[in-house]
Biopython code that builds the backbone (N, CA, C, O; Angstrom):
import numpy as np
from Bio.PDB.StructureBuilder import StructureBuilder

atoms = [
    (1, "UNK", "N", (-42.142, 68.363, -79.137)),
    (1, "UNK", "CA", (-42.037, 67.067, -79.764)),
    (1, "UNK", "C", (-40.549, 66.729, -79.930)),
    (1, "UNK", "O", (-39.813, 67.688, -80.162)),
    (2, "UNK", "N", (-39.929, 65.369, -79.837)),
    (2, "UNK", "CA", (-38.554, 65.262, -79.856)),
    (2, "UNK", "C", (-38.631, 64.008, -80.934)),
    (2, "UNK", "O", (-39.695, 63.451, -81.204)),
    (3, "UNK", "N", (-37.479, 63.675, -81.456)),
    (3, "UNK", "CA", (-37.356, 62.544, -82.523)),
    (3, "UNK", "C", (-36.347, 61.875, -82.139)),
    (3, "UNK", "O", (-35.267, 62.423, -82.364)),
    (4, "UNK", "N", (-36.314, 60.787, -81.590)),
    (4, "UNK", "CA", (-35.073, 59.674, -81.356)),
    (4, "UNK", "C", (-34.095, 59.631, -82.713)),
    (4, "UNK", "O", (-34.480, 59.477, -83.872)),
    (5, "UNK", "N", (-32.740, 59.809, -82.251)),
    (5, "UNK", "CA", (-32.111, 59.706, -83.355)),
    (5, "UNK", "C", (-30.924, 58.457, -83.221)),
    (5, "UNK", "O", (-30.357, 58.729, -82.163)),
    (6, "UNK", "N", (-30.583, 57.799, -83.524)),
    (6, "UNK", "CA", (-28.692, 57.040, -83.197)),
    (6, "UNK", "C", (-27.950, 57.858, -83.599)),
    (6, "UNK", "O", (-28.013, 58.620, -84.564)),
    (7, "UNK", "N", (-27.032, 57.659, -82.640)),
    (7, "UNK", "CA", (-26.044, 58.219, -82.249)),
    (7, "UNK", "C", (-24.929, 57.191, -83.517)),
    (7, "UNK", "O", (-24.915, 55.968, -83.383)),
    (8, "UNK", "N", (-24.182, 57.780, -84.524)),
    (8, "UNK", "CA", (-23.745, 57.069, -85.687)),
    (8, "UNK", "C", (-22.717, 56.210, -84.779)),
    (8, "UNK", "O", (-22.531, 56.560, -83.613)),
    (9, "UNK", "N", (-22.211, 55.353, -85.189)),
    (9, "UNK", "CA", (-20.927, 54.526, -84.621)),
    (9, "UNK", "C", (-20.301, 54.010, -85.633)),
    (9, "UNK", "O", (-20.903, 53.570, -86.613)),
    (10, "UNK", "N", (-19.111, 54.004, -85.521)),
    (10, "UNK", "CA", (-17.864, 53.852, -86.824)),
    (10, "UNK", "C", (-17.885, 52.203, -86.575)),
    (10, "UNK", "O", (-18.144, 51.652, -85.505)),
    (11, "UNK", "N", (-17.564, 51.589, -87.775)),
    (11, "UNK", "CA", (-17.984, 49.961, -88.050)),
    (11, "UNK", "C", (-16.416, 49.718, -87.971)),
    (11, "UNK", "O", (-16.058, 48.626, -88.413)),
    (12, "UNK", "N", (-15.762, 50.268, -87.648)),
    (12, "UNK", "CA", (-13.977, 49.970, -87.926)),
    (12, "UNK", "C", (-13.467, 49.877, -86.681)),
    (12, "UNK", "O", (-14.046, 50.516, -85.803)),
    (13, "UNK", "N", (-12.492, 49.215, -86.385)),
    (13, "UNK", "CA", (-11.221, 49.497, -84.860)),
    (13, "UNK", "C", (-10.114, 49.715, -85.554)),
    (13, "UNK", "O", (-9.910, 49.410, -86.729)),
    (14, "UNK", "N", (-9.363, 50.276, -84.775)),
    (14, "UNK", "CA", (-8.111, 50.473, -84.801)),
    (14, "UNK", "C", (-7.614, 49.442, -84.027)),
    (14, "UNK", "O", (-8.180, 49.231, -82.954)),
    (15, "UNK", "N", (-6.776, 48.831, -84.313)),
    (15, "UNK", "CA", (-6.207, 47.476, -83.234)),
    (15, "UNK", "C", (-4.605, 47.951, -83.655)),
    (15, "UNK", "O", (-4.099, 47.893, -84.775)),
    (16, "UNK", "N", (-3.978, 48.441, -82.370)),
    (16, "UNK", "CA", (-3.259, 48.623, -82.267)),
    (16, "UNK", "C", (-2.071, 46.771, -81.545)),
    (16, "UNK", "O", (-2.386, 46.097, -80.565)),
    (17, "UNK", "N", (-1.152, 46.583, -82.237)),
    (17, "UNK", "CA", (-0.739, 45.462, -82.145)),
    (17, "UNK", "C", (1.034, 45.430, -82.747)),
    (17, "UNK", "O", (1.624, 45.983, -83.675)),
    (18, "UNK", "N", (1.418, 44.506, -81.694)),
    (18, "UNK", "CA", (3.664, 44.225, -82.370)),
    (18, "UNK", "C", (3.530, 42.937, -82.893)),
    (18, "UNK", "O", (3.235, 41.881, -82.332)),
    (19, "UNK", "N", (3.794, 43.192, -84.053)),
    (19, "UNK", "CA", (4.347, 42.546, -84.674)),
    (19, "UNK", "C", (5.577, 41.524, -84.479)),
    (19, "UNK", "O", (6.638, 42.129, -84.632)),
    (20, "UNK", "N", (5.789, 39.918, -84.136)),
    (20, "UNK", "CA", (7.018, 39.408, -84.314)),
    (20, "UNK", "C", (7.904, 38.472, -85.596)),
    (20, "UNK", "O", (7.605, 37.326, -85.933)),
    (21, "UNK", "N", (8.525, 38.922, -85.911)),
    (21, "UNK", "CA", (8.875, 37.883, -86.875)),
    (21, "UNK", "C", (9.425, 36.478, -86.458)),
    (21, "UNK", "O", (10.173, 36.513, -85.481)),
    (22, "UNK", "N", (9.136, 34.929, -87.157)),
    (22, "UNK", "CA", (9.673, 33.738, -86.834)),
    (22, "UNK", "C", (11.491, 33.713, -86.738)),
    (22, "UNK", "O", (12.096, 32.843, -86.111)),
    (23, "UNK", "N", (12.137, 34.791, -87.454)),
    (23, "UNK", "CA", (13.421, 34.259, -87.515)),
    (23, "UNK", "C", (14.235, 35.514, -86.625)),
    (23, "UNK", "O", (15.448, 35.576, -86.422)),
    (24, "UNK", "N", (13.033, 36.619, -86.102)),
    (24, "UNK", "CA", (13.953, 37.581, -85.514)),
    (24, "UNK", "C", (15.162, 38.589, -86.437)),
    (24, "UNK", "O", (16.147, 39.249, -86.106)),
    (25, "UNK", "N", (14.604, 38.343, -87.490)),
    (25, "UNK", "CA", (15.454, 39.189, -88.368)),
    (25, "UNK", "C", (15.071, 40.805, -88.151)),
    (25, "UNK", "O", (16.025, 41.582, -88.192)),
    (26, "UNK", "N", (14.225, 41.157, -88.007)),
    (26, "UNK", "CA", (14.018, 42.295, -87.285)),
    (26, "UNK", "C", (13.617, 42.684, -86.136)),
    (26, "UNK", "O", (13.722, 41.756, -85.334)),
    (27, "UNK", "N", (13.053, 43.969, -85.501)),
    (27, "UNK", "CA", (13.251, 44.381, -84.458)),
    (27, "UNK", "C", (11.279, 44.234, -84.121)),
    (27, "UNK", "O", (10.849, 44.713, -85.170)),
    (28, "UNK", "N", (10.511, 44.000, -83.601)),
    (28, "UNK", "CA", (8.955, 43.797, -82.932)),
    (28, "UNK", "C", (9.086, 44.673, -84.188)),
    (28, "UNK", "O", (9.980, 44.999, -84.967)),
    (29, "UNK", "N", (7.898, 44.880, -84.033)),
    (29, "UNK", "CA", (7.441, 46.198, -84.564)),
    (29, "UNK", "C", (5.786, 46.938, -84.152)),
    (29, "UNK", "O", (4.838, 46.163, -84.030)),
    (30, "UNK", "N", (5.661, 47.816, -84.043)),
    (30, "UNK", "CA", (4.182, 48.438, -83.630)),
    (30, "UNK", "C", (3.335, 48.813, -84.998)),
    (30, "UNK", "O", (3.772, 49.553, -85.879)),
    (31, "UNK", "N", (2.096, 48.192, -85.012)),
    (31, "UNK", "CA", (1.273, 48.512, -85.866)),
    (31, "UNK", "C", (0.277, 49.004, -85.763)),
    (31, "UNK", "O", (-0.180, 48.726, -84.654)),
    (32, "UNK", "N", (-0.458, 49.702, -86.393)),
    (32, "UNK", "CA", (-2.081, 49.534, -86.283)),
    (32, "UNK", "C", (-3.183, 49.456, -87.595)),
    (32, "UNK", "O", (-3.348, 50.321, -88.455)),
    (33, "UNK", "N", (-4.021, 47.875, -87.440)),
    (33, "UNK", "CA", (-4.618, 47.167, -88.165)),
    (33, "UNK", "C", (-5.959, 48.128, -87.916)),
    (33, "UNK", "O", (-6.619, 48.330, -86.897)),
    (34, "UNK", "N", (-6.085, 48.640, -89.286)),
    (34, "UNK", "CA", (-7.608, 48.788, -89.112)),
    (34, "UNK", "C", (-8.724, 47.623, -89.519)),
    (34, "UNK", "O", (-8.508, 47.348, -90.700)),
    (35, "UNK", "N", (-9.854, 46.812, -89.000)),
    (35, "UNK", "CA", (-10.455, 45.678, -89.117)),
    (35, "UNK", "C", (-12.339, 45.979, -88.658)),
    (35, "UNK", "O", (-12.466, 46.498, -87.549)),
    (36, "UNK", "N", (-13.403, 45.749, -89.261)),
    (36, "UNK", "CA", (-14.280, 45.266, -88.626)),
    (36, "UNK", "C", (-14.443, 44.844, -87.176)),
    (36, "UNK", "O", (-14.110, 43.765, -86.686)),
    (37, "UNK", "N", (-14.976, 45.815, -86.611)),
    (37, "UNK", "CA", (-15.781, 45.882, -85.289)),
    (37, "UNK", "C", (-16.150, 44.535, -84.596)),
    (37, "UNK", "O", (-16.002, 44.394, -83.382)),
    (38, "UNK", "N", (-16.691, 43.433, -85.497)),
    (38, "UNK", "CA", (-17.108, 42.390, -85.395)),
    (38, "UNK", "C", (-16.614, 40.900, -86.034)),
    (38, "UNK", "O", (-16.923, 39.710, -85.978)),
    (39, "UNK", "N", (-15.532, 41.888, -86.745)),
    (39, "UNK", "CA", (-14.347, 40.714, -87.054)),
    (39, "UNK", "C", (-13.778, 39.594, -85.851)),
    (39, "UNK", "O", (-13.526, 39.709, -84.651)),
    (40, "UNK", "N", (-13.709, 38.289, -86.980)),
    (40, "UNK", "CA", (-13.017, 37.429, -86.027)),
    (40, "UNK", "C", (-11.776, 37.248, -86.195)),
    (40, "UNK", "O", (-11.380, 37.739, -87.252)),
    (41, "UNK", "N", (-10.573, 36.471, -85.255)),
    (41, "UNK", "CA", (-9.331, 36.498, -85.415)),
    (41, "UNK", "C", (-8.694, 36.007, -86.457)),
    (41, "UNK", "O", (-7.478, 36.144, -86.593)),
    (42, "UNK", "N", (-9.483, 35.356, -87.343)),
    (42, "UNK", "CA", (-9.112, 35.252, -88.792)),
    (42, "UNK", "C", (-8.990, 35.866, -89.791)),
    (42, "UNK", "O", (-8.146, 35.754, -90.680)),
    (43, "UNK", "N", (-10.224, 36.862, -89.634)),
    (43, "UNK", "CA", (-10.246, 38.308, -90.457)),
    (43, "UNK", "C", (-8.920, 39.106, -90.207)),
    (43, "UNK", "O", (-8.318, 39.687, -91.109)),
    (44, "UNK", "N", (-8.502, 39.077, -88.822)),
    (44, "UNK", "CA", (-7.343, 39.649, -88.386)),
    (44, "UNK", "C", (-6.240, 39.422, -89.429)),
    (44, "UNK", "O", (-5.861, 40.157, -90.342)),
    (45, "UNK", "N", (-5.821, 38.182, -89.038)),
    (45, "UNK", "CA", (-4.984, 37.711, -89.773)),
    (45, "UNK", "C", (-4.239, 37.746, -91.103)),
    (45, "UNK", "O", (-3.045, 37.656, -91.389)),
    (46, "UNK", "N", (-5.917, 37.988, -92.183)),
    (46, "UNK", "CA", (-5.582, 37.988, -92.903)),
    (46, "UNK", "C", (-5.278, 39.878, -93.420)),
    (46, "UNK", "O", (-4.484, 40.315, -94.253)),
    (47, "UNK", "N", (-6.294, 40.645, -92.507)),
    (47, "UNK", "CA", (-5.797, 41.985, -92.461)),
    (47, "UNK", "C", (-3.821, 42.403, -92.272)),
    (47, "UNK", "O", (-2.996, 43.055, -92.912)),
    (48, "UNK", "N", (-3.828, 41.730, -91.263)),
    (48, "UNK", "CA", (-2.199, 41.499, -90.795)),
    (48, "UNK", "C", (-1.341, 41.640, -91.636)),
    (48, "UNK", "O", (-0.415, 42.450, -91.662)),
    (49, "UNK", "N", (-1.776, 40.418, -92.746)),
    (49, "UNK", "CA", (-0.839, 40.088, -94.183)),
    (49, "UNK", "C", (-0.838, 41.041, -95.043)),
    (49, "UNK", "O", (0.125, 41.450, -95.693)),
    (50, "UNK", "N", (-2.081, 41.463, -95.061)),
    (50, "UNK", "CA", (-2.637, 42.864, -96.419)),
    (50, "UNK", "C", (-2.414, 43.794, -95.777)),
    (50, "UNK", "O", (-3.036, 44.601, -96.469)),
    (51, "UNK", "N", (-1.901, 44.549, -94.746)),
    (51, "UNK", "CA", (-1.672, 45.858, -94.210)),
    (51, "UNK", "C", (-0.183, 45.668, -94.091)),
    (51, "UNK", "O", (0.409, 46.607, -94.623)),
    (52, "UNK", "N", (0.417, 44.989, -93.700)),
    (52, "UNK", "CA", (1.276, 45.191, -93.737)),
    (52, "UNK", "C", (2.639, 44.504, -94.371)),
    (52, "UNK", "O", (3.786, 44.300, -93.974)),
    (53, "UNK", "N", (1.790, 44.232, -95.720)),
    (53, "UNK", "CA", (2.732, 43.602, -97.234)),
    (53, "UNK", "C", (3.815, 42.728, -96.695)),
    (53, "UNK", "O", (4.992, 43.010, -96.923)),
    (54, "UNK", "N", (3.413, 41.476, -95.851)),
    (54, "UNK", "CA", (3.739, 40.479, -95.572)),
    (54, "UNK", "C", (3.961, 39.282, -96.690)),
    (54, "UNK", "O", (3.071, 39.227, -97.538)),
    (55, "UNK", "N", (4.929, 38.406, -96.794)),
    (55, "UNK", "CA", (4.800, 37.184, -97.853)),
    (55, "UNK", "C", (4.832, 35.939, -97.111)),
    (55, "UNK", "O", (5.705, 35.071, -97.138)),
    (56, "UNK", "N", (3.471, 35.985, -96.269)),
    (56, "UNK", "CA", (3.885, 34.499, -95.521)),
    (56, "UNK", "C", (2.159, 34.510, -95.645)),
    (56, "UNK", "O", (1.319, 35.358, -95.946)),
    (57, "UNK", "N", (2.133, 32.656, -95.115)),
    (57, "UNK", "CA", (0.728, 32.588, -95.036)),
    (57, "UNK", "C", (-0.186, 32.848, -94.133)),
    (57, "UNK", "O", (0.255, 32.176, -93.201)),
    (58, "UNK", "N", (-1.335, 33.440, -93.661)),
    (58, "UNK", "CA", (-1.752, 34.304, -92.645)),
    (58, "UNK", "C", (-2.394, 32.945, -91.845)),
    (58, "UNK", "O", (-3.436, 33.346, -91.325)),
    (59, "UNK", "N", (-2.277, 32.060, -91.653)),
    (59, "UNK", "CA", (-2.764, 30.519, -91.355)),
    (59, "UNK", "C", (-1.182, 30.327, -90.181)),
    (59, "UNK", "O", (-1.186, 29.499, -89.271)),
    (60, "UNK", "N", (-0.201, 31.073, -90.408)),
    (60, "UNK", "CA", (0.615, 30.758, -89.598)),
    (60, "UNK", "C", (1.019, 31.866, -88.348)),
    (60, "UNK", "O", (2.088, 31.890, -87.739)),
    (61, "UNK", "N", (-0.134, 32.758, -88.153)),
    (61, "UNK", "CA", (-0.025, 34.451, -87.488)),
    (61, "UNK", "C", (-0.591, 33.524, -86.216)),
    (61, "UNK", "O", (-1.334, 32.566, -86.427)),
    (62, "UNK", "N", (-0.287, 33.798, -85.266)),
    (62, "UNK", "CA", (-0.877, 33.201, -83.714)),
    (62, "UNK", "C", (-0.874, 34.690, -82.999)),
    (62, "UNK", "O", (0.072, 35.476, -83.034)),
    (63, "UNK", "N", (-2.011, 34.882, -82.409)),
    (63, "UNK", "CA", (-1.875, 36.603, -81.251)),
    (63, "UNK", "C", (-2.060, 35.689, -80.051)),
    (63, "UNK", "O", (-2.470, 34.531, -79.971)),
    (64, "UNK", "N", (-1.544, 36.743, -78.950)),
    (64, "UNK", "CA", (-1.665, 36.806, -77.524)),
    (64, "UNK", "C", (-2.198, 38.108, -76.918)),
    (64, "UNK", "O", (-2.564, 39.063, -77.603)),
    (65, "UNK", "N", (-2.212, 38.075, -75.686)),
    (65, "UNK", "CA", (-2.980, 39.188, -75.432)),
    (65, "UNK", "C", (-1.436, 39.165, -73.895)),
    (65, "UNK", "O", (-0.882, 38.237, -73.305)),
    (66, "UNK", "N", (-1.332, 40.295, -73.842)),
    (66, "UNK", "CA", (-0.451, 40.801, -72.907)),
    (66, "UNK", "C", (-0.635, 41.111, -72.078)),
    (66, "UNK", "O", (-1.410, 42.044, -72.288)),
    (67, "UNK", "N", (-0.366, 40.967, -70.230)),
    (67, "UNK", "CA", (-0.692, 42.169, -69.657)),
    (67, "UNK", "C", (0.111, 42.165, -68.332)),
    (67, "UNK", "O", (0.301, 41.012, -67.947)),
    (68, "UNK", "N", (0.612, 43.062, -67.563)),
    (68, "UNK", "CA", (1.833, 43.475, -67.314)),
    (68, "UNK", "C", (3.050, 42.144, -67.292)),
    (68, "UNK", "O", (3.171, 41.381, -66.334)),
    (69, "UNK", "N", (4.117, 42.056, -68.904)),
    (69, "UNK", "CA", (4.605, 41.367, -68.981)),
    (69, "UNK", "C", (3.727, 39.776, -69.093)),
    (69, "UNK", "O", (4.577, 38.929, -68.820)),
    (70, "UNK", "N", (3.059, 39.430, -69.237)),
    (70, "UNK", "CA", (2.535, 38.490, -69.591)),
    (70, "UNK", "C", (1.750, 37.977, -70.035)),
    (70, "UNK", "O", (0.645, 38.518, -70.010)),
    (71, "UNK", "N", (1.916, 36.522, -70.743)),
    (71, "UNK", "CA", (0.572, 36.298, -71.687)),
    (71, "UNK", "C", (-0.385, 35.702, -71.162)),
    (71, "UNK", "O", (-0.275, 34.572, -70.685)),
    (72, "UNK", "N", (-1.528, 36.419, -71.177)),
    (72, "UNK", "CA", (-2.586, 36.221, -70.429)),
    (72, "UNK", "C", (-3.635, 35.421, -71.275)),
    (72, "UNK", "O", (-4.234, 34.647, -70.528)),
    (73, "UNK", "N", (-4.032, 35.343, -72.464)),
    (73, "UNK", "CA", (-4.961, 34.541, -73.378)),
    (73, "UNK", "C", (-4.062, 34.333, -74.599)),
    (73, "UNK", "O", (-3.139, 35.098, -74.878)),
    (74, "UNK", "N", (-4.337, 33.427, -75.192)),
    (74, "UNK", "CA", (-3.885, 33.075, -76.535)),
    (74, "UNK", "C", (-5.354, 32.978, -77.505)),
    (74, "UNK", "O", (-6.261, 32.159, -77.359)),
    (75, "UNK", "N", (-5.277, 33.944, -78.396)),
    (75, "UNK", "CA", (-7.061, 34.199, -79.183)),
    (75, "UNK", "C", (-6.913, 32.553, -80.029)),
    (75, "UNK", "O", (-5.875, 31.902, -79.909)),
    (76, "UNK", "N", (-7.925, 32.120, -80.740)),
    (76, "UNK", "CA", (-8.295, 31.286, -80.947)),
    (76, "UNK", "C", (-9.073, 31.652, -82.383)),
    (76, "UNK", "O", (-10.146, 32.254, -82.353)),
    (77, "UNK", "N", (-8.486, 31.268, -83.570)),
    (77, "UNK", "CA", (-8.806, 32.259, -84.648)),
    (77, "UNK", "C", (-10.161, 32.319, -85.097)),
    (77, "UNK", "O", (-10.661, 33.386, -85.450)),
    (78, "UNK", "N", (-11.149, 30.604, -85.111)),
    (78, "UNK", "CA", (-12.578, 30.451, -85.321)),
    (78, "UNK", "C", (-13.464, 31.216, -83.942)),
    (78, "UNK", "O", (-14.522, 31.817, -84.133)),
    (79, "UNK", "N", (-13.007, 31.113, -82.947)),
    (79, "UNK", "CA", (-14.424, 31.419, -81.511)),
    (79, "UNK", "C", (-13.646, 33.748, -81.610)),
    (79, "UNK", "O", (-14.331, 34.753, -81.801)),
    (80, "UNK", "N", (-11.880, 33.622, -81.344)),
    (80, "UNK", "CA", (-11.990, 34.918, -80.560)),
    (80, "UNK", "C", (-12.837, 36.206, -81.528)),
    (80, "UNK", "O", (-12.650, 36.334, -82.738)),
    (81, "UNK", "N", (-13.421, 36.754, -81.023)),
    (81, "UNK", "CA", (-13.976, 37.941, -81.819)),
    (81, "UNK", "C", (-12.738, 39.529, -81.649)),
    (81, "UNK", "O", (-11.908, 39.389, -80.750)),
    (82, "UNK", "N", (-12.687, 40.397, -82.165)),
    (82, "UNK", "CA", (-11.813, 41.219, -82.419)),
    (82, "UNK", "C", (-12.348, 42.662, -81.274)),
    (82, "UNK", "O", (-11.904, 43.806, -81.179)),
    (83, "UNK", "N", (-13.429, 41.975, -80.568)),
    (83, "UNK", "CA", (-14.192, 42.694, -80.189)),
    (83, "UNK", "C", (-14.232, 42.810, -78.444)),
    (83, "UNK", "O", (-14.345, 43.750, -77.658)),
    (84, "UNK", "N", (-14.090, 41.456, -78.322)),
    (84, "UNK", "CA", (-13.135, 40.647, -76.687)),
    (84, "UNK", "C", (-11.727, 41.324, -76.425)),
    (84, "UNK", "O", (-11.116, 41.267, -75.358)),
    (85, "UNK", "N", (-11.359, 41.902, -77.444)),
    (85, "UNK", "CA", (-9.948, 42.547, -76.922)),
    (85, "UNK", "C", (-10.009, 43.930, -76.185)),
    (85, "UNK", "O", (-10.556, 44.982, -76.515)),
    (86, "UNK", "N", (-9.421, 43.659, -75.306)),
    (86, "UNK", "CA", (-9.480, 45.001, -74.293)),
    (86, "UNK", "C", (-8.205, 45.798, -74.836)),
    (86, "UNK", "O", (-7.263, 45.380, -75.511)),
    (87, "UNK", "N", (-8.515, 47.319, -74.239)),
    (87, "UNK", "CA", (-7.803, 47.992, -74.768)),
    (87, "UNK", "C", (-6.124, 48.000, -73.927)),
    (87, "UNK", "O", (-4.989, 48.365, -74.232)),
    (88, "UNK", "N", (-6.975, 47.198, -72.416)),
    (88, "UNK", "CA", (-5.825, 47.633, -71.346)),
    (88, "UNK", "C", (-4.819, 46.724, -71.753)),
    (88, "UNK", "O", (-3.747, 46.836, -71.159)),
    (89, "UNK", "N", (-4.908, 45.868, -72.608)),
    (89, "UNK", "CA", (-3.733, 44.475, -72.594)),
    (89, "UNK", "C", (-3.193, 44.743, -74.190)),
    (89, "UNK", "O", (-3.784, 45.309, -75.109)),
    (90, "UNK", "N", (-1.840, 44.113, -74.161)),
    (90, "UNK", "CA", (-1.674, 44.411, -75.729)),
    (90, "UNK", "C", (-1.581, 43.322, -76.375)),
    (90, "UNK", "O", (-1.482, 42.211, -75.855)),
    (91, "UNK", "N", (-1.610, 43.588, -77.700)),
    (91, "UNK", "CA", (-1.907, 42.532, -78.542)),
    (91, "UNK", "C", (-0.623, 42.263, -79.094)),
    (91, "UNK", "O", (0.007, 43.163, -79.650)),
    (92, "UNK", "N", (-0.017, 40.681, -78.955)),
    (92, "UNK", "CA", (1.420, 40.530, -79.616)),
    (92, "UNK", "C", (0.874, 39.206, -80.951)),
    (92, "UNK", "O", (0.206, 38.187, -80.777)),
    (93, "UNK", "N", (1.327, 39.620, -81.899)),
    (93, "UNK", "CA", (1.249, 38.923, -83.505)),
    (93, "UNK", "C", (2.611, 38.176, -83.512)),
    (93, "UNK", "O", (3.693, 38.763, -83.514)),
    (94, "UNK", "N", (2.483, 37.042, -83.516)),
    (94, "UNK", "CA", (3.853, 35.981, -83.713)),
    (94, "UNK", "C", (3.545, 35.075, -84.912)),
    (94, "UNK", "O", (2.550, 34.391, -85.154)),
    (95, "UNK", "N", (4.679, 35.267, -85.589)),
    (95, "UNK", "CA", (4.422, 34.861, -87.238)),
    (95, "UNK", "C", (5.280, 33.192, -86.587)),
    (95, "UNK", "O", (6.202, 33.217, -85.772)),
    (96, "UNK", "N", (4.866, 32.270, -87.012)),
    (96, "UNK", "CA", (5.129, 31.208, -86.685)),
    (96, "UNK", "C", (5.435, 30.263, -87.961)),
    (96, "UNK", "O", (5.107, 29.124, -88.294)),
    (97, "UNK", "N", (5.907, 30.880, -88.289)),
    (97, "UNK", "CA", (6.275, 30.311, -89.758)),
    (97, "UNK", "C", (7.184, 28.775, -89.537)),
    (97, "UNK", "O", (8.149, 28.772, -88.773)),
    (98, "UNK", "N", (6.775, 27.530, -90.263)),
    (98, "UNK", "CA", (7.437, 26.394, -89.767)),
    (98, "UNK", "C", (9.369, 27.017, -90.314)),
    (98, "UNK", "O", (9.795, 28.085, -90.752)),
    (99, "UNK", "N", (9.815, 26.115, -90.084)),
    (99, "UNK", "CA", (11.525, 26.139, -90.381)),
    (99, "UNK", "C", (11.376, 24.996, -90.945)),
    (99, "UNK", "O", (11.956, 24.875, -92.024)),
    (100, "UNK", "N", (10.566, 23.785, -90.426)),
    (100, "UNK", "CA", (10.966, 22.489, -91.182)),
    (100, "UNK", "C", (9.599, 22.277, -91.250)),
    (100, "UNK", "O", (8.897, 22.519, -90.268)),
    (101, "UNK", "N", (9.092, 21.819, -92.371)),
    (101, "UNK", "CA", (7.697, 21.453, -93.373)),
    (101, "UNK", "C", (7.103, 20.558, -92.535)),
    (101, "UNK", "O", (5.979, 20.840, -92.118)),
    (102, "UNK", "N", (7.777, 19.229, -92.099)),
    (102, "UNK", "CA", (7.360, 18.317, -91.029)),
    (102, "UNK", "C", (6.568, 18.802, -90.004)),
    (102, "UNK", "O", (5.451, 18.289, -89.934)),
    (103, "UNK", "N", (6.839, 19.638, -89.202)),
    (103, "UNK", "CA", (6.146, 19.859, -87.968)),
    (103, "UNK", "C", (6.565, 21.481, -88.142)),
    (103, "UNK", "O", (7.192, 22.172, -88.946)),
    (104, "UNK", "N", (5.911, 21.633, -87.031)),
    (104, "UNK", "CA", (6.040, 23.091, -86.081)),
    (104, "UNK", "C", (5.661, 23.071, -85.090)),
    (104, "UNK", "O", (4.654, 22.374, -84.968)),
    (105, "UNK", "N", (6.061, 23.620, -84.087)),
    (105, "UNK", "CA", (5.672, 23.539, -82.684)),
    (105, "UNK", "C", (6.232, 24.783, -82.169)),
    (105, "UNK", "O", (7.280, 25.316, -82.532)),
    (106, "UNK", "N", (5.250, 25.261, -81.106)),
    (106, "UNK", "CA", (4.831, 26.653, -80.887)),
    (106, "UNK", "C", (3.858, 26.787, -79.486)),
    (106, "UNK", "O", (2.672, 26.475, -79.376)),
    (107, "UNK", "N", (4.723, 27.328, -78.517)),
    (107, "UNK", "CA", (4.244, 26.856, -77.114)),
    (107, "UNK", "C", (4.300, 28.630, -76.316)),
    (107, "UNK", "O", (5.327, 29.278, -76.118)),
    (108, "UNK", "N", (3.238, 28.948, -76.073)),
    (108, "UNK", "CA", (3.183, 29.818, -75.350)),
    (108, "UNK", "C", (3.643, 29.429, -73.555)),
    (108, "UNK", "O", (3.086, 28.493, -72.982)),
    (109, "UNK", "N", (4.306, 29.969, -73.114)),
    (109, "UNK", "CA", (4.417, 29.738, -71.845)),
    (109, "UNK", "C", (5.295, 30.845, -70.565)),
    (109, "UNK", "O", (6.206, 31.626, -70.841)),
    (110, "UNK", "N", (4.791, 30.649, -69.386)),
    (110, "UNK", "CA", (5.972, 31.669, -68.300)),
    (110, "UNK", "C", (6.158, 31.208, -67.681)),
    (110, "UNK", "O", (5.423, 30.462, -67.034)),
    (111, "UNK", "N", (7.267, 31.428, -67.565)),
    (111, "UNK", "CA", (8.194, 30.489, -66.080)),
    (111, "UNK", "C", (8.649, 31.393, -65.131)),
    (111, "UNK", "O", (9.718, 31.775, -65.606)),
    (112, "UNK", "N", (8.468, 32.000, -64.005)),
    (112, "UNK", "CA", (8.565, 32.385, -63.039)),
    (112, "UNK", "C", (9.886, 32.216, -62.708)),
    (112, "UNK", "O", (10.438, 31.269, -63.269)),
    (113, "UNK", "N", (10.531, 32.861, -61.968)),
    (113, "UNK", "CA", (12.311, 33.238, -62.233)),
    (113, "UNK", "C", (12.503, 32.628, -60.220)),
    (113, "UNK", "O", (13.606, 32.635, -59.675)),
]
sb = StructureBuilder()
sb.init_structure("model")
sb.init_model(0)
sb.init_chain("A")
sb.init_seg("    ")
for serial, (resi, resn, name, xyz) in enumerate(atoms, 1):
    if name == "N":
        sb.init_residue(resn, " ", resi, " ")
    sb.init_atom(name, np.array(xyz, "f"), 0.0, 1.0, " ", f" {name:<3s}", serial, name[0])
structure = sb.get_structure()
C-alpha cells in the first residue's frame, strides 16, 4: 500500500536584485529581497523599502530585467508577478525619485553604438 504525500515547497524567493540610487551618491548595490512566491511587483517594492531601510517612497522604485547588458522588460507593478522573473536575467531596482515635484521623467532605453 503507498500514501501520496506533497512534496513541501517554501512560499518565499529569494530575489536576488542591484539596487540604483536617483542621485548616484553611491555605488549599485547587490541585494537579496526575500518576498512571496506569488507576490506582485508592488509587494516588491514595498519589500525593497523595508529590507533595505530606505527613506523614499516605494511608488517611485521602477525594476528592469537585464540580460546580456540589456534591458529586456520593464515589470509593470499592478500585472508583473514576482514569479515571471527568470533566474537567467537580472533584476535592476532604479529609485526614481523626482528632483523637481512638477514632473519626472524616466525613460528606459539602448542605443546601439
Amino acid at each position: 500500500m503507498y500514501l501520496s504525500l506533497p512534496i513541501p515547497n517554501s512560499t518565499k524567493k529569494d530575489q536576488n536584485l542591484i539596487f540604483w540610487r536617483h542621485d548616484n551618491a553611491d555605488i549599485p548595490q547587490k541585494c537579496n529581497i526575500v518576498v512571496s512566491k506569488n507576490a506582485k511587483v508592488e509587494q516588491l517594492r514595498k519589500a525593497v523599502v523595508k529590507q533595505l531601510d530606505l527613506d523614499i517612497d516605494p511608488n517611485n522604485l521602477e525594476f528592469g530585467l537585464v540580460q546580456t547588458h540589456r534591458i529586456t522588460r520593464v515589470l509593470s507593478p499592478k500585472v508583473s508577478s514576482v514569479a515571471s522573473i527568470d533566474s537567467k536575467n537580472s533584476l535592476y531596482c532604479f529609485d526614481c525619485t523626482p528632483h523637481d515635484k512638477q514632473f519626472t521623467r524616466f525613460q528606459f532605453s539602448h542605443r546601439r553604438p
